[in-house]
C-alpha positions as CSV (number, residue, x, y, z in Angstrom):
1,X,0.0,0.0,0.0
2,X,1.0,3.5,-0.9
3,X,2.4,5.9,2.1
4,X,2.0,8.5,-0.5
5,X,-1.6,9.7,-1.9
6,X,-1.3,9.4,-5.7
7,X,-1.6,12.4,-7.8
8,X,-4.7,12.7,-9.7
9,X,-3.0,13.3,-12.7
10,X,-2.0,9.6,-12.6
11,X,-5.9,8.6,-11.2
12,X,-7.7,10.0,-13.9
13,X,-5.6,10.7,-16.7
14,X,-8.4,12.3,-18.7
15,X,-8.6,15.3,-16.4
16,X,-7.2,17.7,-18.1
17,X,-7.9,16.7,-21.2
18,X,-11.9,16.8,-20.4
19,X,-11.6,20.5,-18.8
20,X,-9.2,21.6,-21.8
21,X,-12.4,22.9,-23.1
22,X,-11.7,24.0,-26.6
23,X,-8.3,24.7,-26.7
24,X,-8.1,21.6,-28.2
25,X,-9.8,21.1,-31.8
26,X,-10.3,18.2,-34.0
27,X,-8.2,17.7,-37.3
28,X,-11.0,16.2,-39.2
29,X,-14.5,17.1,-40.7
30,X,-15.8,13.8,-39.8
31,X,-18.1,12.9,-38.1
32,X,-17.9,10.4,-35.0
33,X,-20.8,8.1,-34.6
34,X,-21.9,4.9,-32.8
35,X,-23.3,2.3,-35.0
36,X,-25.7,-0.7,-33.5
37,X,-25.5,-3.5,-36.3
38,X,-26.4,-7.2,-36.1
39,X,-23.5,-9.8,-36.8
40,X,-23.6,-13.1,-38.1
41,X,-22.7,-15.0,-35.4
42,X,-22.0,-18.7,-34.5
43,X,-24.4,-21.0,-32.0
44,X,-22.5,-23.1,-29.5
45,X,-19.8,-25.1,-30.6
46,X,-19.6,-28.8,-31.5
47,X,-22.3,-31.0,-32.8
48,X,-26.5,-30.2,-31.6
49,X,-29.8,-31.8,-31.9
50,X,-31.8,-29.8,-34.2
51,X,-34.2,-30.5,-32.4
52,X,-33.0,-28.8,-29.3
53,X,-31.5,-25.4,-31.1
54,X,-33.7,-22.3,-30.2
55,X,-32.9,-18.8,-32.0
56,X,-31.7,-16.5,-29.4
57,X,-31.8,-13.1,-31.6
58,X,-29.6,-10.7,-33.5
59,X,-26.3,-10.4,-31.8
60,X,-25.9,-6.7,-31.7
61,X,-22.4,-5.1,-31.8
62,X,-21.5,-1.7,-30.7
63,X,-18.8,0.4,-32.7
64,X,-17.5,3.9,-32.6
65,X,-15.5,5.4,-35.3
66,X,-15.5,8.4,-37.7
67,X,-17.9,7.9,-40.6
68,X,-17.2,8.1,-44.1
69,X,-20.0,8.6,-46.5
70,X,-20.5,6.4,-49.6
71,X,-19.2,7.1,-52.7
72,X,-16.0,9.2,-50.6
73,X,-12.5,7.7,-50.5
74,X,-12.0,5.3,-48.1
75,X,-15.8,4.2,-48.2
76,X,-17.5,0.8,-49.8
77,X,-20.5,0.7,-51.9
78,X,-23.5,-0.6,-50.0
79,X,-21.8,-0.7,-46.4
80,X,-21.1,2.0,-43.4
81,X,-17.7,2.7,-43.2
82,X,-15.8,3.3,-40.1
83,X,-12.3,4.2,-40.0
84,X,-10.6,4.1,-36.6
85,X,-8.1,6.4,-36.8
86,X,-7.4,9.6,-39.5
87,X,-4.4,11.7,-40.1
88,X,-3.8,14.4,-43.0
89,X,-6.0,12.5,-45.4
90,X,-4.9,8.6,-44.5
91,X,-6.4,6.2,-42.1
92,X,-5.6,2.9,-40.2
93,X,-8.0,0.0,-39.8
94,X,-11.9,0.6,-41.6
95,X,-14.5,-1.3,-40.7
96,X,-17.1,-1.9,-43.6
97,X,-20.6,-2.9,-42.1
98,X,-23.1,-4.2,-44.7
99,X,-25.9,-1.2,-45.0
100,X,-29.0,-4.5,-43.9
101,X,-27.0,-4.7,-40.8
102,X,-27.3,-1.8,-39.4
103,X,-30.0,-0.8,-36.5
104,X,-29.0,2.5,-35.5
105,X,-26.4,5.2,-35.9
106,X,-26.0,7.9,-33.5
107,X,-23.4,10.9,-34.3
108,X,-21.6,11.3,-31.3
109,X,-19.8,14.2,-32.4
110,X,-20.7,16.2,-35.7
């Protein structure tokens, strides 16, 4: 155990970021949103009676990320693309979610 109380920088990191207020800007146009979609998914493994298998439902996944509109670089016909990173006009790891998938979108930041 700590003699020392530690400093809240270290607690909660996020301080001073939070209560930077707007001295801090984004670097993108995009907008961040938060998509519900429903994935194919997998029952349990190994072998099952049919007889015994019930449908539980959609699996629902959460994901944030910054939206790019179809027909825009970076984006894929029929599907909601999420990138998870951007930097001066490149981007690291997209996520392409078929458009019949999708059960919500929520912009979390415009």
């Amino acid at each position: 155990m700590l003699d020392t109380p530690v400093p809240a920088s270290i607690v909660d990191p996020f301080t001073e970021i939070l209560n930077a207020g707007t001295n801090h800007k984004m670097t993108t146009n995009r907008q961040i949103v938060w998509v519900q979609w429903a994935d194919a998914h997998m029952s349990e493994s190994g072998w099952l009676d049919l007889t015994d298998y019930s449908d539980d439902g959609e699996t629902i996944v959460d994901s944030v990320g910054f939206l790019i509109p179809v027909g825009e670089p970076g984006s894929k016909d029929q599907h909601v693309t999420l990138w998870q990173s951007l930097c001066k006009g490149e981007g690291i790891h997209a996520m392409h979610i078929p458009v019949q998938m999708v059960r919500s979108i929520k912009v979390l930041v415009d």
